[in-house]
C-alpha positions as CSV (number, residue, x, y, z in Angstrom):
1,X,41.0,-50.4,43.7
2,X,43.0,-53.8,44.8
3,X,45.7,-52.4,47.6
4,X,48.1,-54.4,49.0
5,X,46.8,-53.4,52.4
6,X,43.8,-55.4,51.6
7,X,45.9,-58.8,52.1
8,X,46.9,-56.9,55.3
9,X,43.7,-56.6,56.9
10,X,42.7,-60.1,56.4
11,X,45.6,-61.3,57.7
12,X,45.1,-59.2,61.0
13,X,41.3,-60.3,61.1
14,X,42.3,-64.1,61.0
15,X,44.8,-63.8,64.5
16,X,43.8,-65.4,67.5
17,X,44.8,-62.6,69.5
18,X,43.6,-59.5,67.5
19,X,44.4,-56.2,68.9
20,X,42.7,-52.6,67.7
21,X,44.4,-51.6,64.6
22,X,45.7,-47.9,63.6
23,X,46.1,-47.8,59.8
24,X,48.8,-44.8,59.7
25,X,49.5,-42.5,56.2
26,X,49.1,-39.1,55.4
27,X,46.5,-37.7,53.8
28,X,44.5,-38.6,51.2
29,X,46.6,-42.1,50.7
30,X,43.1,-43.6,50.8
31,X,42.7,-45.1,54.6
32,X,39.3,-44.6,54.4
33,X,37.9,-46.3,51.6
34,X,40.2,-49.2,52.0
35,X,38.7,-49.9,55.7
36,X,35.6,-48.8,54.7
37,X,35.9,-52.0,51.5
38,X,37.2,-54.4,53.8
39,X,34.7,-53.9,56.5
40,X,31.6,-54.1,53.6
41,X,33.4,-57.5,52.2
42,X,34.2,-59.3,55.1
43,X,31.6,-58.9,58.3
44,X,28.2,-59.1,58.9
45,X,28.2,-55.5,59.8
46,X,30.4,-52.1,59.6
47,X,29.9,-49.0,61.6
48,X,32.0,-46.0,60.9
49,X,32.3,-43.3,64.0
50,X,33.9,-40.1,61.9
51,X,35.3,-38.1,65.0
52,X,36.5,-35.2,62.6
53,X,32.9,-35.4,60.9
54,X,30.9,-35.4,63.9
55,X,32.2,-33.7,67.1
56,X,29.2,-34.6,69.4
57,X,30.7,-38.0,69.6
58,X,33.9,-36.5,71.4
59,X,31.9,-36.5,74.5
60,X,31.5,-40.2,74.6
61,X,35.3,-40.7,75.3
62,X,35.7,-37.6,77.8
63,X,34.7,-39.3,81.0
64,X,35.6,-42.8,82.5
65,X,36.8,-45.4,79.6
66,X,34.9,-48.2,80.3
67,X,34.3,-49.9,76.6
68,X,31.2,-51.9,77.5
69,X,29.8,-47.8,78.3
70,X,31.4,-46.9,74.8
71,X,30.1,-48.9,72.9
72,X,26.8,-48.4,74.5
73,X,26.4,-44.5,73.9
74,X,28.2,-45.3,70.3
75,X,24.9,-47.5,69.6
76,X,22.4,-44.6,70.4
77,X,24.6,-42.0,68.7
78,X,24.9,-44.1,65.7
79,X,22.0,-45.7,65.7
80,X,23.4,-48.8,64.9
81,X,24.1,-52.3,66.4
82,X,28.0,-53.0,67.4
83,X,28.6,-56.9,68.3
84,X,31.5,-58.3,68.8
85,X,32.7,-61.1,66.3
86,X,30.3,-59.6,63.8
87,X,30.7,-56.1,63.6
88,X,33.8,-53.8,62.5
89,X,34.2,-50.5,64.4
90,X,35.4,-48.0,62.6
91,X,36.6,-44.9,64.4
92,X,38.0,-42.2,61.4
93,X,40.0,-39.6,62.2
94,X,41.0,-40.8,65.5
95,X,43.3,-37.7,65.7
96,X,40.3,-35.4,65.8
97,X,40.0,-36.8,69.4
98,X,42.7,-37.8,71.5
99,X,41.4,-39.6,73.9
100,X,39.7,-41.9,71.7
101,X,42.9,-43.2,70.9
102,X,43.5,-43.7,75.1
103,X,40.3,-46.2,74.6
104,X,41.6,-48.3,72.6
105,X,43.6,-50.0,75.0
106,X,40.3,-50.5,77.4
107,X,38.4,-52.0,74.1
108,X,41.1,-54.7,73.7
109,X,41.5,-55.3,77.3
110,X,37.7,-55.3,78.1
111,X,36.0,-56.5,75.2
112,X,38.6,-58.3,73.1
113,X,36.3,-60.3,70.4
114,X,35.4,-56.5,69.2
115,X,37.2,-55.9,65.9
116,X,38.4,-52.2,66.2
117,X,40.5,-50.4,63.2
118,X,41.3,-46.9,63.8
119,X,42.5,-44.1,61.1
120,X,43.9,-41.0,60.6
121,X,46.0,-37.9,59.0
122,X,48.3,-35.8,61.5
123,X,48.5,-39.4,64.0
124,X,51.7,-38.6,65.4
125,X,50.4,-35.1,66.6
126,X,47.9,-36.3,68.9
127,X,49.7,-39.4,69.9
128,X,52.8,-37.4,71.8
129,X,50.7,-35.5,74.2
130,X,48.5,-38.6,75.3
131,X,48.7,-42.1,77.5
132,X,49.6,-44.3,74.5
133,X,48.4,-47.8,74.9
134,X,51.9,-49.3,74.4
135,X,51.5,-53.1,73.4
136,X,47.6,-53.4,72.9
137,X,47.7,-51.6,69.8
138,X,49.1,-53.0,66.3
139,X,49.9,-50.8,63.3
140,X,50.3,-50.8,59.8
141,X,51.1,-48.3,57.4
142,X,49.0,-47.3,53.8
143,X,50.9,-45.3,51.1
144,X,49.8,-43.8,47.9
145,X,48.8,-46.7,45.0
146,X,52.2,-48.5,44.0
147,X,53.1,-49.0,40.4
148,X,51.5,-52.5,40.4
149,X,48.3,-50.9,41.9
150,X,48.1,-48.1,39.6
151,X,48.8,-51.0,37.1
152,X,45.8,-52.9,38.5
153,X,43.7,-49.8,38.8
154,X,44.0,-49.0,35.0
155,X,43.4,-52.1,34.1
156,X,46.3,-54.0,33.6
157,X,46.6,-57.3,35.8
158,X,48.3,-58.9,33.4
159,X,51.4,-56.6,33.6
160,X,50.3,-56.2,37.5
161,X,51.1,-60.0,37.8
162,X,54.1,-60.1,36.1
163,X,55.8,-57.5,37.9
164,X,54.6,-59.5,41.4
165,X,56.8,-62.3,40.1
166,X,60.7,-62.0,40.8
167,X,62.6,-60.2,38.1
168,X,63.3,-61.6,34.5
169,X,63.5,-60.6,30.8
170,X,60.8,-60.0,29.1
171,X,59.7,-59.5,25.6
172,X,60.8,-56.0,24.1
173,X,57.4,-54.9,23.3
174,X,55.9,-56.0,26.8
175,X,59.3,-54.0,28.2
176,X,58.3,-51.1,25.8
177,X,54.6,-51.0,27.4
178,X,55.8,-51.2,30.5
179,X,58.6,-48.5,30.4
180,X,55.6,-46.2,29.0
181,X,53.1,-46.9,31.9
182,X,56.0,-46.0,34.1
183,X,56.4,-42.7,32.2
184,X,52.7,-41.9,33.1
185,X,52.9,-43.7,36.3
186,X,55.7,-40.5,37.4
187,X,53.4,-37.9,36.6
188,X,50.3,-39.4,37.7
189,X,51.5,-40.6,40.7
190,X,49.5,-42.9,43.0
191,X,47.3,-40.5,45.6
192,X,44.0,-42.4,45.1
193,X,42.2,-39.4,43.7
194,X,44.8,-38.4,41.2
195,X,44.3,-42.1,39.7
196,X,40.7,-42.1,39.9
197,X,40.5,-38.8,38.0
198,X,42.6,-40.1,35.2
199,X,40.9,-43.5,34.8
200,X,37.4,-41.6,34.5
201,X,38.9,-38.7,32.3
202,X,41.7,-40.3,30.5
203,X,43.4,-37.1,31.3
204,X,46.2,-36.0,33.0
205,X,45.6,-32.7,33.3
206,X,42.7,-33.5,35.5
207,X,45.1,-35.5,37.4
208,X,47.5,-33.0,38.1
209,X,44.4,-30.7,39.0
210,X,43.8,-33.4,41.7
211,X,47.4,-32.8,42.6
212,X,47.3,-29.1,43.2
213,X,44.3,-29.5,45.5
214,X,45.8,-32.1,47.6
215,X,49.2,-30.2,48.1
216,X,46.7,-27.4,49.2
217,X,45.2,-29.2,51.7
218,X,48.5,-30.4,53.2
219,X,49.4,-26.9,53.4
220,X,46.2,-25.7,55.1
221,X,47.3,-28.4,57.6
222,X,50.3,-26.5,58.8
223,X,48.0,-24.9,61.4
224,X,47.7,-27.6,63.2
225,X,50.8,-29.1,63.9
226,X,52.0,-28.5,67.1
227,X,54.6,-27.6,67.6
228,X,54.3,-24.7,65.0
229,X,56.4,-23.5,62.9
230,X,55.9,-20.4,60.4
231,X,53.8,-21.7,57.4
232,X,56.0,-19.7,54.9
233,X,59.3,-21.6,56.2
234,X,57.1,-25.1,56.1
235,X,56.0,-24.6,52.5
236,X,59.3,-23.4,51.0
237,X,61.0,-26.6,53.0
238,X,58.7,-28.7,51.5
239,X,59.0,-27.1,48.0
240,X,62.8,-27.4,48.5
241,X,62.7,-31.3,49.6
242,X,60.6,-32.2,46.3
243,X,63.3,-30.3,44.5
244,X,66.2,-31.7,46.0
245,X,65.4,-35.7,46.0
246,X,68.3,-37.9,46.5
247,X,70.4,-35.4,47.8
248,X,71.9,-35.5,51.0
249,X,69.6,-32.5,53.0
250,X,71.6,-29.9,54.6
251,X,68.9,-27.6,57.2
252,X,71.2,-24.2,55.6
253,X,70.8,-25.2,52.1
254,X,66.7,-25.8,52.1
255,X,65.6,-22.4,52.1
256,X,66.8,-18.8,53.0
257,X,65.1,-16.8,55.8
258,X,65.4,-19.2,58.1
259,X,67.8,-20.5,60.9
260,X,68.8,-24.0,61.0
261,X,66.9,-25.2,64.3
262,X,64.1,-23.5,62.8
263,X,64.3,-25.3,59.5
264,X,65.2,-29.0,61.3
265,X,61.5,-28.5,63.2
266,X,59.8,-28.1,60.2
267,X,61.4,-30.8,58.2
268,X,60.4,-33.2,61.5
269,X,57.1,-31.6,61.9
270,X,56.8,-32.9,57.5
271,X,57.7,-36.3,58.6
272,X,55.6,-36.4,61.5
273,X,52.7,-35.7,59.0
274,X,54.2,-38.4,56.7
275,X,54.4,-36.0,54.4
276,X,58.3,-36.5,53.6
277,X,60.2,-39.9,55.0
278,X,63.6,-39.2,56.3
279,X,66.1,-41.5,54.5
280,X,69.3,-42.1,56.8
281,X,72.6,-43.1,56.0
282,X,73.7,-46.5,57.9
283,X,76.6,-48.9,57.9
284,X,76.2,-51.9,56.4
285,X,79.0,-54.0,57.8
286,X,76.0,-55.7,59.6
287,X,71.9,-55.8,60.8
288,X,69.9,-54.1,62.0
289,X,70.6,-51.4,60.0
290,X,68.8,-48.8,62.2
291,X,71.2,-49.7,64.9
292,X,74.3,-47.3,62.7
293,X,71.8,-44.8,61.1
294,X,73.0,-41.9,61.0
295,X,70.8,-39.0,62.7
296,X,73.1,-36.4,60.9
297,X,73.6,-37.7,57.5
298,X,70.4,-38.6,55.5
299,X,68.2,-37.7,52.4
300,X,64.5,-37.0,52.0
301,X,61.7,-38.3,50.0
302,X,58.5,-37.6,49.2
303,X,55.6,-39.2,49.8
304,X,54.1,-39.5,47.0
305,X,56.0,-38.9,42.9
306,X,52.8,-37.0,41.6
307,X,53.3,-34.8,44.7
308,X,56.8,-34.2,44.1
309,X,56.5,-33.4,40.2
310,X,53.6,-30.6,41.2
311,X,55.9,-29.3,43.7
312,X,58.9,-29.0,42.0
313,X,57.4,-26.9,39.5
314,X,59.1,-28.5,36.2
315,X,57.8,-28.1,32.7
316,X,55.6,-31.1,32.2
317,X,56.1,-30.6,28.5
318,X,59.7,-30.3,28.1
319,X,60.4,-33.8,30.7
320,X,57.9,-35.8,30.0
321,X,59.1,-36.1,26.3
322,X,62.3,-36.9,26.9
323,X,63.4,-40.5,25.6
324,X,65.2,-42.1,28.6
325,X,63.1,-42.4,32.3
326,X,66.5,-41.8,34.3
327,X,66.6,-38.5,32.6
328,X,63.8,-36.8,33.8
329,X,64.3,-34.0,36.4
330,X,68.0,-35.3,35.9
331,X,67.2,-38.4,38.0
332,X,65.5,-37.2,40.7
333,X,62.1,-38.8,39.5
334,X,63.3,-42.3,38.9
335,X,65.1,-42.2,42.3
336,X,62.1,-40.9,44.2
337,X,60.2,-44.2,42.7
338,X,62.8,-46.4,43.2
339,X,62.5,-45.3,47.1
340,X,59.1,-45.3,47.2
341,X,58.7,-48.9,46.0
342,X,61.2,-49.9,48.6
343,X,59.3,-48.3,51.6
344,X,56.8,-51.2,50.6
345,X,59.2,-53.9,50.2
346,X,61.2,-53.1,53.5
347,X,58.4,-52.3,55.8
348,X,59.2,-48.4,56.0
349,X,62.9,-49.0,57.6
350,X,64.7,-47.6,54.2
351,X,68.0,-46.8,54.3
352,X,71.3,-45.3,52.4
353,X,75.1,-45.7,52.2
354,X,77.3,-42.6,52.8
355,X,81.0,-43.6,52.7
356,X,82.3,-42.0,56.0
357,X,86.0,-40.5,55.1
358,X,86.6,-36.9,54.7
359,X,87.0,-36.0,51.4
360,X,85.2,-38.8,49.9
361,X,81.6,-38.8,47.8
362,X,80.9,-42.8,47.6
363,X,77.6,-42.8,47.9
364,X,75.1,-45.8,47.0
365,X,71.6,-44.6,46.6
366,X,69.6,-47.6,48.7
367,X,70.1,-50.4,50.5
368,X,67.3,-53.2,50.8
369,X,67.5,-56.4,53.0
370,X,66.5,-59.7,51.2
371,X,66.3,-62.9,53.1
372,X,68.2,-61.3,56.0
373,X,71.5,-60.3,53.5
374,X,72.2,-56.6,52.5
375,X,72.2,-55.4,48.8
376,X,73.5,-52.0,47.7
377,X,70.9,-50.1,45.1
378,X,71.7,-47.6,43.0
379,X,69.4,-46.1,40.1
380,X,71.6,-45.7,37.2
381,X,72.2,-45.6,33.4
382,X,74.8,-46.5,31.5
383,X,77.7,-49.3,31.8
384,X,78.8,-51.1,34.9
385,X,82.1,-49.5,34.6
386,X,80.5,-46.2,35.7
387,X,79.5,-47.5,39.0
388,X,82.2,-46.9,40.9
389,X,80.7,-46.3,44.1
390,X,78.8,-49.3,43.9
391,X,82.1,-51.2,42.9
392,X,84.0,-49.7,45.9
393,X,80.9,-50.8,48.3
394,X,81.0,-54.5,46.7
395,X,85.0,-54.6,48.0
396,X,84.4,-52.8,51.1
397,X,81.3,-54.9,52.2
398,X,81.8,-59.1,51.0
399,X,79.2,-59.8,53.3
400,X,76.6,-58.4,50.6
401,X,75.9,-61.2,47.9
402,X,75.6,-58.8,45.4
403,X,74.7,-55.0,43.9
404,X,71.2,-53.9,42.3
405,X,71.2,-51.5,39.2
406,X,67.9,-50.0,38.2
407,X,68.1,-48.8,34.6
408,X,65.6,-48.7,31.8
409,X,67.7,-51.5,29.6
410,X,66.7,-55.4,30.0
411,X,67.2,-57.2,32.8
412,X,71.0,-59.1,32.5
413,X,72.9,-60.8,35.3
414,X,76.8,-59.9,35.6
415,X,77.7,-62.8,37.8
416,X,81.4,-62.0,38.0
417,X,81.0,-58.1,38.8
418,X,78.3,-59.4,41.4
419,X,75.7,-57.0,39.8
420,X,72.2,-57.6,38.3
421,X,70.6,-54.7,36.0
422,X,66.8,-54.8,36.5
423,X,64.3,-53.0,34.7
424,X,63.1,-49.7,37.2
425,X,59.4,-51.0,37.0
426,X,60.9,-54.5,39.3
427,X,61.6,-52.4,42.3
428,X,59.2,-53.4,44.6
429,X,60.2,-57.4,43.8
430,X,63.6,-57.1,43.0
431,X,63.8,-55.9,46.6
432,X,62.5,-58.2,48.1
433,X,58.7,-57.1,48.1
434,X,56.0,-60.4,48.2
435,X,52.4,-60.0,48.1
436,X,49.9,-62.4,47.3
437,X,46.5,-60.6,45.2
438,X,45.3,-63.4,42.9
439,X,45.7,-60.3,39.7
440,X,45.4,-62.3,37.2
């Protein structure tokens, strides 16, 4: 499978000053087989140390980290040869030991021409309770197959490569083939597996199969996050997020049982395991936007839309017929995409604009920055006229060029209501996503 982390990786391999990278994600988003590619494809040698696989290697980092000593007793363990500027290390499921992730900074600072990538589910848990090694470490985040990689993993580069390009018309019939990948796209979803299973099987019920055994594993997680929080309250808060996409998330109004600091831990203790991403409301009268997110106000989505249509529960035959994309689960679907394809296109800093006067709903569903200006999202059907939020945020903020309506009609520029409609299958490039994969 061609992932956009690929371009990524080679780009961190061709720095002067490389530092050991941690590829972050949540389970099952396909960390390993994407370091485990690049490593085969692009040095003379690639050893994997699976810490989660194979305990006995724990003992390696327990005493004094000294990386010319750790590398040493990884070559007997391993049986295999580790030189710098030829080999990649590989340490898997870093979490599994803590300390390993302490190392790190001694590799880079004692033996800098090693290449080091480090990977893991559950990161964040392991990471609070240790001596981080704050600036010799560099990150980058993998999430489930996009809509241009599932395009690609399916076959179709051609559409892939069109929808890499910035947004324009297109033929009806290639906007017709598109709209009806997307359609599979939302059920499907883009956990590696779930793909995979399809492509092989040309079913979806064996995808969805793939589905129900991921979300089990994420629950058989909820042991081990620390802090803990009763598994019963973590699974109906996460069943309650899927089901309530796009919605502002009050703690009282996720699940019953529960009180609210209860129910705030386990919606952080999701996001620690990147199973949700919190969404905050921010003002956009200027940048950063982080800098007036809102800690109170905000909205959650899931990591992955597959995911989300298993948990919620809905009858696959009755909304995957229906006609127009924006109607299934009343929205909530084409929304959760929409945000999804814009964690990509903004580097995981996603944001959302809730007007702040009492008594008022104005609410505009994304924002994206695009060559350093702000632009309003919303995922919508229907005429510009019914955009009245959007209209209000256009006279409110001039110092946004313009809005961005995803629907499933063509793409069509109204230049004097500063709006463009864009097809819902441009929303990684119509916000301002750029990757470079030679698809075609």
């Amino acid at each position: 499978m061609k992932r956009f982390i690929d371009q990524e990786l080679l780009k961190w391999k061709h720095r002067k000053r490389r530092k050991p990278l941690i590829v972050r994600g949540a389970r099952q988003v396909g960390k390993t087989y994407s370091i485990r590619s690049f490593g085969e494809n692009h040095f003379d040698m690639f050893v994997l140390a699976d810490l989660e696989r194979n305990p006995e290697l724990h003992r390696i980092f327990s005493g004094k980290l000294d990386a010319k000593q750790i590398i040493a007793d990884l070559e007997i363990l391993l049986r295999q040869k580790i030189q710098p500027g030829r080999t990649l290390l590989f340490i898997d499921e870093i979490q599994a030991c803590p300390r390993a992730i302490t190392a790190l900074r001694y590799l880079y600072e004692e033996m800098p021409d090693l290449d080091v990538i480090a990977a893991g589910s559950l990161l964040e848990f392991a990471m609070k309770d240790i001596s981080f090694p704050v600036g010799r470490i560099q990150f980058v985040q993998l999430y489930p197959l996009s809509f241009v990689e599932y395009l690609l993993a399916i076959g179709h580069n051609e559409a892939a490569g069109i929808l890499l390009e910035p947004p324009k018309a297109v033929s009806e019939s290639v906007h017709e083939f598109l709209c009806e990948e997307l359609r599979r796209y939302f059920f499907i979803g883009g956990m590696p597996e779930s793909v995979l299973s399809f492509v092989e099987s040309g079913s979806m019920q064996e995808a969805f199969e793939v589905q129900a055994e991921i979300c089990e594993t994420y629950r058989m997680d909820f042991a081990k996050y620390r802090p803990q929080v009763n598994k019963d309250c973590l699974n109906s808060a996460l069943t309650s997020i899927s089901q309530n996409v796009g919605q502002q998330i009050k703690y009282s109004r996720l699940t019953t049982g529960f009180s609210n600091p209860t129910l705030k831990k386990a919606f952080d203790l999701l996001t620690m395991a990147k199973i949700i991403t919190k969404i905050p409301s921010a003002d956009p009268s200027g940048l950063p936007l982080g800098a007036s997110s809102s800690d109170k106000v905000f909205k959650g989505l899931m990591v992955d839309i597959g995911l989300m249509r298993y948990l919620t529960g809905m009858p696959i035959d009755v909304e995957y017929q229906k006609a127009e994309l924006l109607g299934i689960y009343q929205g909530g679907m084409a929304e959760q995409f929409v945000g999804q394809e814009m964690l990509l296109s903004q580097n995981d800093n996603l944001y959302y604009w809730s007007r702040r006067a009492k008594s008022s709903s104005a609410e505009v569903d994304y924002l994206a920055i695009i060559d350093g200006k702000i632009y309003p999202v919303e995922v919508k059907s229907g005429p510009s006229g019914r955009l009245k939020s959007l209209h209000l945020f256009l006279k409110t903020y001039q110092n946004c060029p313009k809005g961005i309506v995803f629907s499933t009609g063509p793409y069509r520029e109204l230049a004097e209501e500063r709006i463009s409609f864009v097809p819902l299958y441009y929303a990684f490039s119509a916000t301002g996503g750029k990757v470079d994969l030679q698809v075609r």
